[in-house]
N, C-alpha and C positions, 0 to 999 in steps of 0.2 A: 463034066464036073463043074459044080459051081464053087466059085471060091469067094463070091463076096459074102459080107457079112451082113448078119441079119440083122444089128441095130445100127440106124444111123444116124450120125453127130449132128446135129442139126447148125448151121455157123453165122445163126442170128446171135444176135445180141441184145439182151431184155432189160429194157431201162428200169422196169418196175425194181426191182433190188436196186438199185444206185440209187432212185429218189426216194426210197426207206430210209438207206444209208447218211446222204445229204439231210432229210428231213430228221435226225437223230442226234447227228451234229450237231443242226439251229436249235432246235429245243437243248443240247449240252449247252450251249455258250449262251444262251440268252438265261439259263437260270445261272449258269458259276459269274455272269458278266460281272453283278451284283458285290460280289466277293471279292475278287481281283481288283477294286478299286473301293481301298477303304479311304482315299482321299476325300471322295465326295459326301457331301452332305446333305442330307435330307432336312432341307430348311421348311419352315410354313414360314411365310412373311403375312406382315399381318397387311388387311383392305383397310380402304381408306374411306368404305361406304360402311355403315349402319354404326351401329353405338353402344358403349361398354357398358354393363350393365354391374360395374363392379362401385363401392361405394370411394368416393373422392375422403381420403383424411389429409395429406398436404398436396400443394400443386409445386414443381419446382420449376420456375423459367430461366430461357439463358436467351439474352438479346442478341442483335446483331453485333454491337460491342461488348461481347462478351463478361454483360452482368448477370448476375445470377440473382433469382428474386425466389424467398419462399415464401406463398401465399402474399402477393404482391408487395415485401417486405426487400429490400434489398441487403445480400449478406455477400459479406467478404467470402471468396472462392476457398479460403485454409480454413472456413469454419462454417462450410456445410454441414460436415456428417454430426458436428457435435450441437448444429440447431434441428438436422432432422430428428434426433437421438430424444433431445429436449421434448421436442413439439409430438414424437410416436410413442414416448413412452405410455408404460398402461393400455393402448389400443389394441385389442387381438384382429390380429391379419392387417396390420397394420400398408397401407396400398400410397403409392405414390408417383403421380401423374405430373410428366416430363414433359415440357413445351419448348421443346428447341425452334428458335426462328429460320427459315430459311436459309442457308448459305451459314451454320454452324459447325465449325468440325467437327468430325465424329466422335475426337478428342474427348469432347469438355461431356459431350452427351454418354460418353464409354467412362467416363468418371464421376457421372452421379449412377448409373447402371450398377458400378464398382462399389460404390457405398450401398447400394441397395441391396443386391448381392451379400455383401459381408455381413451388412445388419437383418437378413433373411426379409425383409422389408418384397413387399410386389412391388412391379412398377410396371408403368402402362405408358406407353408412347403418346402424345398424342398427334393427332396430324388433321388437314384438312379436310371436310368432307367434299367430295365430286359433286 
């Protein structure tokens, strides 16, 4: 009489299902990654190579002693917005190009940004070219 059994177990163990499993994982958390961190920001910063091709109507500067000059005109810091207000009126798409000197707070440059801003006014950085 036989008594073993006619099928039998085999006691390997098949990697292929676990690196399914693993590889289903990485593709889960690399698309939710995105999600789970709304801290971060998706900045473009702008190059310092080629050239705007937008039209100049005022230029604002801020020296290393922090004067401020529009259109090489020098203006008291509390009566900016109501000379660039002056000088854009009547302009459509009225644009304005920021020359902060080297070694300028971010301050003063985050405060003509703030007037441009509020007055829907452009404003365009400018910076050295390489």
């Amino acid at each position: 009489m036989n008594l073993r059994g006619r099928n039998k177990v085999s006691a390997t163990f098949s990697m292929s299902s676990m690196t399914d499993i693993v590889f289903l994982l990485l593709i889960f958390f690399m698309l939710t990654s995105p999600v789970i961190t709304p801290e971060a920001l998706d900045l473009i910063l702008p190059k310092a190579k080629g050239k705007t091709t937008s039209t100049q109507h005022v230029a604002v500067s801020i020296t290393e002693d922090l004067k401020f000059y529009i259109n090489e005109e020098e203006v008291n810091s509390n009566r900016i917005e109501r000379e660039l207000e002056a000088k854009l009126t009547g302009i459509e798409e009225p644009t304005i190009i920021l020359r902060a000197a080297e070694g300028v707070p971010i301050e003063k440059a985050v405060q003509i940004m703030d007037i441009a801003n509020r007055n829907k006014y452009k404003i365009v950085l400018a910076v050295k070219p390489n």
